[in-house]
C-alpha positions as CSV (number, residue, x, y, z in Angstrom):
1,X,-22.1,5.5,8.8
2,X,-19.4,4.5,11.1
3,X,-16.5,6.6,12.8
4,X,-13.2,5.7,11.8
5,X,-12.0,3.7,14.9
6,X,-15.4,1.4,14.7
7,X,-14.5,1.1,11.0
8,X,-11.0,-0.1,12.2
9,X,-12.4,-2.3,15.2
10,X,-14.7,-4.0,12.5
11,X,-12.4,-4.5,10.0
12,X,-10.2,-6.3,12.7
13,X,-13.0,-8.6,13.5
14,X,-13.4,-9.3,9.6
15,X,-10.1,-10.4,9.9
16,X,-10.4,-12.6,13.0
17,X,-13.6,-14.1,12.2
18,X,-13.3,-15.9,8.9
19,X,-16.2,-17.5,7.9
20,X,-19.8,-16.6,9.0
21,X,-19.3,-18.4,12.3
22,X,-18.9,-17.7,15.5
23,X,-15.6,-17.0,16.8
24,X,-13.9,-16.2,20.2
25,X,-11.3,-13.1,20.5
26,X,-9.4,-11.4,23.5
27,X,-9.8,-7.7,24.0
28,X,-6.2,-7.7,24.3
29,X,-5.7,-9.1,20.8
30,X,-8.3,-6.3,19.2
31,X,-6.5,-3.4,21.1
32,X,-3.2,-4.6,20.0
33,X,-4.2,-5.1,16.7
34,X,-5.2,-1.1,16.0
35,X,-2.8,1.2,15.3
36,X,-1.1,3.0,17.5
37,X,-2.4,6.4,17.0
38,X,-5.8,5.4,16.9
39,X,-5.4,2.8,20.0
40,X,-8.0,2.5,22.7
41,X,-8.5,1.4,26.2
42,X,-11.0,-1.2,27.1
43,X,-13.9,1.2,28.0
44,X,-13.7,2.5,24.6
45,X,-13.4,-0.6,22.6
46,X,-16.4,-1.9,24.8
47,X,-18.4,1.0,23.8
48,X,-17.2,0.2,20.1
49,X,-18.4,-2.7,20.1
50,X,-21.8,-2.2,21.9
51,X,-22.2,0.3,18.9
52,X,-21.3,-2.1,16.3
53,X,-23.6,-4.6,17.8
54,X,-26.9,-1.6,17.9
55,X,-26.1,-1.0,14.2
56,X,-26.0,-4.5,13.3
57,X,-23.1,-5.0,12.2
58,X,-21.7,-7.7,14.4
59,X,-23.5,-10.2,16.9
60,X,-22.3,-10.8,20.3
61,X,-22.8,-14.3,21.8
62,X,-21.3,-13.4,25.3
63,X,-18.9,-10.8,26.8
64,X,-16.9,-12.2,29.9
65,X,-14.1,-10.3,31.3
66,X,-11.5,-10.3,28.7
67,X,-13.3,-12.2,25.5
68,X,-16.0,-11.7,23.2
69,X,-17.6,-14.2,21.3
70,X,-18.9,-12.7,18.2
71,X,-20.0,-13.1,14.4
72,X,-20.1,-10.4,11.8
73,X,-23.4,-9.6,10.7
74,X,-24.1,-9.4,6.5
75,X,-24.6,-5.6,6.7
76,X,-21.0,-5.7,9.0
77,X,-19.3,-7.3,5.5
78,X,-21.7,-5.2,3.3
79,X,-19.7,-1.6,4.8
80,X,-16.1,-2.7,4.4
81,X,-17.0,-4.1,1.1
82,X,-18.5,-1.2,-0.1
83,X,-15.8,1.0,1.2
84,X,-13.2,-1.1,-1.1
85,X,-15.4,-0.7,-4.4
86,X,-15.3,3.2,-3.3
87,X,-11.9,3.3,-2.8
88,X,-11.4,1.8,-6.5
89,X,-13.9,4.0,-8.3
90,X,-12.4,7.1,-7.2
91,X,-10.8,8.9,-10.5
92,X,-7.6,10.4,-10.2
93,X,-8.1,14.4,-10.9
94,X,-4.3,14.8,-10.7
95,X,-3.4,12.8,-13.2
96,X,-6.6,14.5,-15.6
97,X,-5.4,18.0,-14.6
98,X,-2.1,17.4,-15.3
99,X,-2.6,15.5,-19.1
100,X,-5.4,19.0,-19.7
101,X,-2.6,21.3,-18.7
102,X,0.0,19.5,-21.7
103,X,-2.6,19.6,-24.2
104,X,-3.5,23.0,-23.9
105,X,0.0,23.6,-24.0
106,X,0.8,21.7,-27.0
107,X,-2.4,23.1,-28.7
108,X,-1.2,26.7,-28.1
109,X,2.1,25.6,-29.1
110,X,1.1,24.7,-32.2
111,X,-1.4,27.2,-33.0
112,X,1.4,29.8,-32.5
113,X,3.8,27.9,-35.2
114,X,0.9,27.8,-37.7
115,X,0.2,31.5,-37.2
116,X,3.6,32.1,-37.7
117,X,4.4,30.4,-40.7
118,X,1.1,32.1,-42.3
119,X,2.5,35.7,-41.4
120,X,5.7,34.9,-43.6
């Protein structure tokens, strides 16, 4: 399971690396590319990726100075694909708590008008 900034590093390089190839990107260009709040230096986005790369996620070629050159792995698209089947399977209790409140509300409602149209 990954952490959320690897999760946001690795969907970065899904973005940057189309294809099943190889492809060369700037360190600059990753960090950029995060959002601010969750922005890291270079330290930690070369310890994200050495992570990445020991869960197999993503391959890296070579690391010079301010590039990598990398490919994401199967199991790299397998996580972010699974994680967008999750986010559409995931039911919407306010909207079933919401439609169960009105019907017990119309059921009582109508219980109460039948009961008193039988005491007349």
């Amino acid at each position: 399971m990954l952490d959320l900034k690897s999760n946001l590093v690795l969907k970065i390089l899904q973005k940057e690396c189309h294809g099943s190839g190889y492809k060369v990107i700037d360190k600059a260009d990753i960090i950029s590319s995060m959002p601010a709040k969750y922005r890291v230096d270079e330290d930690g986005l070369e310890n994200i990726i050495t992570f990445l790369e020991r869960n197999e996620c993503i391959h890296v070629k070579y690391d010079d100075d301010n590039v990598y050159c990398l490919c994401i792995l199967p199991i790299g698209n397998q996580i972010t694909e699974n994680q967008i089947v999750q986010k559409k399977q995931k039911p919407n209790y306010l909207i079933f708590a919401v439609l169960c409140f009105v019907f017990a509300f119309v059921g009582g409602l109508v219980g109460s008008i039948i009961a008193k149209f039988i005491n007349f």
